[in-house]
N, C-alpha and C positions, 0 to 999 in steps of 0.2 A: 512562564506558561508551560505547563505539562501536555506530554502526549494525552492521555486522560482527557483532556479539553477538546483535542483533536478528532479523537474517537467519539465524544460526545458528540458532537456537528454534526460527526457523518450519520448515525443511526448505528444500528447492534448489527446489523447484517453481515453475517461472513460468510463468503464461498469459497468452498476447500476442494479439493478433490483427493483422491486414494493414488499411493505410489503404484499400482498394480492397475489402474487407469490405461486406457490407450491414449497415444497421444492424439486421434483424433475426437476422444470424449474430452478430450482439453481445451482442444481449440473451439470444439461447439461450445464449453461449457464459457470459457470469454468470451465470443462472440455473443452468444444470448444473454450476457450479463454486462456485454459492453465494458471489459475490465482485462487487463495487461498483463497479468497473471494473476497467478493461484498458489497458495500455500500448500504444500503435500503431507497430507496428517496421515500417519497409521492408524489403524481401528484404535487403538488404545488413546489417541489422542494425542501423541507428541509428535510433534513437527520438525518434519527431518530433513524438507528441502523447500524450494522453490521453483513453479512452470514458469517462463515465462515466455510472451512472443521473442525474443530474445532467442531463446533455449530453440523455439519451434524452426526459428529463420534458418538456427545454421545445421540443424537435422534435417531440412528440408534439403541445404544448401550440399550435405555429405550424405545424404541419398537418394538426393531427386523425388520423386512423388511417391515415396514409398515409406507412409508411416503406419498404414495398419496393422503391422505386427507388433511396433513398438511401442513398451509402457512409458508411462511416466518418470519411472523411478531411474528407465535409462538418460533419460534427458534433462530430468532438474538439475539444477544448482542444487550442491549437499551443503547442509549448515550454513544457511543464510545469517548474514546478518539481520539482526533483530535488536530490536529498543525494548523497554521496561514504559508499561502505564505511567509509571511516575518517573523518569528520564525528560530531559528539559526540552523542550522545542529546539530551540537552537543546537544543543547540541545534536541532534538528531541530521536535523538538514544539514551542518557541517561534513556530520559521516557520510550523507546521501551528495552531496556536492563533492569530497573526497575522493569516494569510492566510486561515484556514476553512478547511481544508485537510484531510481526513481521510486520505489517501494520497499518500505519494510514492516515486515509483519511484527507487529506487537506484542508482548506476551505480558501476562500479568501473574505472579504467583508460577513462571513456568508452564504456563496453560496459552495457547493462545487468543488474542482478547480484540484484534483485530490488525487491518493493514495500514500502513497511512503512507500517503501518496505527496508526491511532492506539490503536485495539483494544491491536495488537501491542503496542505500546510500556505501555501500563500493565497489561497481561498481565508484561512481564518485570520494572518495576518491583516488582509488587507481590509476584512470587515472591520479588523481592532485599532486599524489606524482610522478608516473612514469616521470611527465610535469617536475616536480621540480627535478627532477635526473638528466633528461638530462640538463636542465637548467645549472643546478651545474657542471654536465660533461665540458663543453664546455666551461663554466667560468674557469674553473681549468685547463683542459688539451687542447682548441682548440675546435674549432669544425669540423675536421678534424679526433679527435682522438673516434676509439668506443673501447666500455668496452666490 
């Protein structure tokens, strides 16, 4: 199974924000989108880092409630780890299980093409085995018969 597949599930939706962002347009912008981070693209489009609550906890945690002056670009993760559209599922989770890694952004052609989330990924395993149950069921006992 490909990331590709993963990204299909979820829908085309991505939210980015600008390295020259405040950190508190960051944390509004997860909050209202109910998501864990944010990719950091330049105007040009290439993707240079990562926000994450992660990143927010320990800017908070080394300067107390003082994040208005600060951007983005002080606080991400530089050169995140990222997967290829057609990079295999498994190995993907691997590096995110490795690394501690809950998220990584996707890119397709060097272009970013979206996130996937570890959520994500055992959200489609588990429809694919549920798939392959019943499959099984109905091979074995009818498909007449439920368990």
């Amino acid at each position: 199974m490909r990331v590709r597949e993963v990204l299909k599930m979820k829908g085309g939706r991505i939210i980015t924000i600008g390295p020259e962002a405040s950190a508190p347009e960051a944390v509004a912008r997860m909050v209202e989108n109910n998501i864990g981070s944010l990719p950091v693209i330049e105007p040009d489009g290439q993707l240079v880092g990562v926000v994450s609550e992660r990143d927010m906890m320990r800017e908070l945690h080394d300067r107390g409630c003082e994040l208005g002056g600060v951007t983005v670009r002080a606080i991400m993760t530089l050169n995140p780890i990222t997967c290829d559209v057609d990079d295999e599922v498994e190995a993907v989770m691997g590096q995110m299980s490795e690394r501690r890694i809950a998220k990584v952004p996707v890119t397709d052609r060097g272009r970013l093409a979206g996130v996937v989330s570890v959520g994500d990924v055992v959200k489609l395993l588990y429809e694919r085995t549920q798939a392959e149950n019943h499959h099984l069921r109905d091979y074995l006992y009818g498909p007449a018969h439920t368990v």
